[in-house]
N, C-alpha and C positions, 0 to 999 in steps of 0.2 A: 817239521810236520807240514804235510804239504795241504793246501788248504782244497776243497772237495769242491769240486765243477757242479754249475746246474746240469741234470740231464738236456739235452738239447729237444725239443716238441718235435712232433713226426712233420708238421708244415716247415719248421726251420731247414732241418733234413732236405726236404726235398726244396726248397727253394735253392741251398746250396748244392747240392746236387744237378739240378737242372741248369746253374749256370757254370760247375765245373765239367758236366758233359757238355754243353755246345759253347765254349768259351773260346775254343780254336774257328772255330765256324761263325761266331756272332761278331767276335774283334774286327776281321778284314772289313763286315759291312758299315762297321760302326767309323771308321774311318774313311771309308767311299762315302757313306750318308752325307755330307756337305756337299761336296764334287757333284753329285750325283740329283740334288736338290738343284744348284746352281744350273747345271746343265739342261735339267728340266723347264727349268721358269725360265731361261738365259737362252735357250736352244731350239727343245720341242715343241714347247709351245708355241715362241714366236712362226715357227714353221707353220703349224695348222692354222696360226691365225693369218697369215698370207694368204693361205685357200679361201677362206671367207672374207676376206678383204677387196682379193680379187672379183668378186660377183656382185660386188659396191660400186655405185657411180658418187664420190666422198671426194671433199675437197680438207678432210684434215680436221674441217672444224665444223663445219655444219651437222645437220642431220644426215646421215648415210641411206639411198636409195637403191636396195636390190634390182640388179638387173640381170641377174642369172649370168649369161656364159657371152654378155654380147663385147665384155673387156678383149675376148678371146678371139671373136669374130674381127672385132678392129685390128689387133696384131694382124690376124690373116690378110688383110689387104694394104700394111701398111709399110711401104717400101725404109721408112728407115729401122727399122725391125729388122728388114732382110739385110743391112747393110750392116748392122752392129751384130747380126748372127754368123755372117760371112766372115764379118773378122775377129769372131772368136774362137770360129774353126781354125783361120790362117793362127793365130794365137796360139792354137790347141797342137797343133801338128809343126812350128817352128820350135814352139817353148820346150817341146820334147827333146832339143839338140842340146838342152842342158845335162842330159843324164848321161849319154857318152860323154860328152866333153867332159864335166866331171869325173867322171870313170878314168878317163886318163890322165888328167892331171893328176888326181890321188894319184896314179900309178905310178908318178916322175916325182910326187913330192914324196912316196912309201920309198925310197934309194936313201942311201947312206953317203950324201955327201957334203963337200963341203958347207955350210953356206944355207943348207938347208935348213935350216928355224927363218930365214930373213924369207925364204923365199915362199915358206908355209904362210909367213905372217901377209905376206904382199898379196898371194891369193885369196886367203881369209877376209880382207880390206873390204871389201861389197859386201858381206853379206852383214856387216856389225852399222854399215851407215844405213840411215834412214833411205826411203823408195824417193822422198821427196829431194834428197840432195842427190840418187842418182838420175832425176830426171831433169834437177836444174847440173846439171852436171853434161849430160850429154844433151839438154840446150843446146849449151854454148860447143859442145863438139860440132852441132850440127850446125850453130850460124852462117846464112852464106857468105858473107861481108869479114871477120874476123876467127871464125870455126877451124880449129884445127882440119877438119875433116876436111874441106876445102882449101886449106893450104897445102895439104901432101898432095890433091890433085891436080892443085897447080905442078907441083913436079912434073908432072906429066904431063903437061900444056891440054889438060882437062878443064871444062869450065866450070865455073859455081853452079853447085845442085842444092835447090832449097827444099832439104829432105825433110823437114816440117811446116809444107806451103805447098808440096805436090800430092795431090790425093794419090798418086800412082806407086810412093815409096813412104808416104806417112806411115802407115802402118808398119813397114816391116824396119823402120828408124825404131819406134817405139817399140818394136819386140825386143829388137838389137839392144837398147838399153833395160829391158828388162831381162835379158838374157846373163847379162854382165853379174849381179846378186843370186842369179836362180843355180848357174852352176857353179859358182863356190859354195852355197849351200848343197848340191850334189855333190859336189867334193869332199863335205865335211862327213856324209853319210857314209862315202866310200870307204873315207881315208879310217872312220873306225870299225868298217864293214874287214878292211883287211888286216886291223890286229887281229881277226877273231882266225883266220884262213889257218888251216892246219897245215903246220911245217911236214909232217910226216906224207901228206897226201903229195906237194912240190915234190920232196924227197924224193917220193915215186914216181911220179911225171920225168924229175931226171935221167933217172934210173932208165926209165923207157923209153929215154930220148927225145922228152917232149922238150920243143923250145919255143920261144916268141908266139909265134897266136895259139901255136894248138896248146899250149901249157896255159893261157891267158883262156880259151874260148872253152876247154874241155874240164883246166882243174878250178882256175880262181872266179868265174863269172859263177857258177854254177854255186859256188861255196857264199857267193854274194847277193843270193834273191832278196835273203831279208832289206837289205839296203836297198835294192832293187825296187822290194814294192815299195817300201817308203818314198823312195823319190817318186816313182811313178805317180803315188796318190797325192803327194804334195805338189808335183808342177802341174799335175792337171788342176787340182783345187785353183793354184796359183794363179794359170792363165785364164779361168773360167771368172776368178774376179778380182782381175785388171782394173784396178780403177785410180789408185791415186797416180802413175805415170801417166795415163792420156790426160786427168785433170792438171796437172803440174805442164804436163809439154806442148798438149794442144787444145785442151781444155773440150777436147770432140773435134774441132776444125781438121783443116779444111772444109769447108761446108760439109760436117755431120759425116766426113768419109773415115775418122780415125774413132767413133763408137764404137763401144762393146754392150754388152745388153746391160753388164751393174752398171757404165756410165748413163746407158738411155733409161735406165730404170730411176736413176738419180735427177735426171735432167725431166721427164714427163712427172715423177711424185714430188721432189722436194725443191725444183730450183725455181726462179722468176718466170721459167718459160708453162710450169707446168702447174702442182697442188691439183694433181689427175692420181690421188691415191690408191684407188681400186686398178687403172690401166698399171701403174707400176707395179703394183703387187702380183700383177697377171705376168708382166716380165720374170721378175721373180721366180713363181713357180715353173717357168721353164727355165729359166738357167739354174733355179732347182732340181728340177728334171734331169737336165742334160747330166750335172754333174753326179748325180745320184745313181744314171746309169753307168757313168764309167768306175764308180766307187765300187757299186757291186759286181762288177764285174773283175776289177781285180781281187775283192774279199773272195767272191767263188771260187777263182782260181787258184787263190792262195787255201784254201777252205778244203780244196779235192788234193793238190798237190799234199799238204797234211794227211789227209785220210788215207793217201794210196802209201804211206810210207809204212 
């Protein structure tokens, strides 16, 4: 004898109801809602508060004194401003050599040969160690007295070049070793970018006689944007905020010539030299800035490419 259920109320009803119609649609958010909190207090916010931060003459601790837009005027005439913006462009247009290079390594380590786990793992090596040991790392490459780099140019009855003492090659030393981490991480994007590459589509490129670049430039690059814009949006992120390798290698030296804007941002808001909180946060929103135009502009293009398919 089966024992007799209460009727269920028309409010019960519909409360069940209303949560097994949008229980596919409420779960996904209900799992972002932490993320998405984090992100907000962690992210967005701190972003809008730089905006007003900047228009602060604040030393951190005192009372904060608006001064409108004059943090902004000062950058305009303030030549180490143009000298850490300068070399974040050279930053921005070397650091991009990581995503070929990367693209071809993947390509020599995606072969079937011997030996090939020893020689994935040897490339993979940079991108698992810390920035701080690849900077004390190519230090001592760079020493002119004991630096490896200086003893191969002895080979060649070249003489010692003190590539972290000359304003003329500091910078492009410090790319070099940040170079070293940025494309094996473009490596690593490739190398899963080409399990995804359709065997059938190759097939047909043979078929047609394609080989070496036109089969690489017409069937596998084209199959590989998604990896593409990631790296894109990652190494420009990257070189835009450079900052523990010049703190580790030159600490900004040569007199202020190896600056990027997050190290001058760092050095005028929180170091001995500075506690100028409103001027650094004015840094800030333009290497804000800067980087925000190159993000959107690869989202757009990734945005229309989608829509035209």
């Amino acid at each position: 004898m089966t024992q007799a259920t209460l009727p269920d109320t028309h409010a019960d009803r519909g409360k069940r109801s209303f949560w097994r119609r949008n229980q596919i649609a409420i779960s996904p958010w209900l799992f972002l809602a932490p993320g998405v909190i984090f992100f907000l207090i962690y992210v967005i916010f701190p972003v809008f508060q730089s905006f007003q931060i900047s228009t602060l003459r604040w030393d951190g601790l005192g009372d904060p004194e608006y001064i409108g837009l004059e943090n902004y005027r000062e950058l305009w005439d303030d030549p180490a401003f143009y000298v850490s913006l300068k070399n974040n462009v050279l930053w921005l247009l070397l650091y991009l050599l990581a995503i070929p290079a990367g693209l071809f390594i993947a390509l020599f380590l995606n072969q079937t040969v011997t030996g090939i786990r020893l020689y994935k793992s040897l490339f993979f090596f940079p991108f698992v160690i810390s920035q701080v040991v690849v900077g004390l790392v190519f230090t001592w490459f760079y020493d002119p007295t004991f630096g490896l780099l200086n003893v191969m140019l002895g080979w060649f009855g070249l003489g010692p070049i003190n590539v972290l003492g000359d304003p003329t090659y500091v910078t492009y030393g410090i790319i070099a070793a940040g170079l070293w981490p940025q494309t094996a991480y473009c490596m690593i994007l490739y190398l899963t970018g080409l399990n995804g590459v359709n065997p059938e589509q190759i097939e047909a490129g043979r078929l047609d006689n394609a080989r070496g670049w036109r089969m690489l430039w017409h069937i596998i690059i084209p199959q590989l944007k998604p990896a593409t814009f990631i790296a894109f949006v990652v190494t420009i992120i990257g070189a835009l905020r450079s900052f523990d390798l010049i703190s580790v290698m030159t600490n900004g030296g040569p007199f202020g010539e190896s600056r990027v804007l997050s190290f001058y941002m760092f050095e005028v808001a929180l170091s001995e030299y500075g506690f100028r909180m409103g001027y650094g946060a004015a840094i800030a929103v333009v290497l804000f800035l800067i980087m925000l135009i190159f993000i959107a502009y690869f989202l757009w293009s990734m945005y229309r490419e989608t829509r035209g398919r």
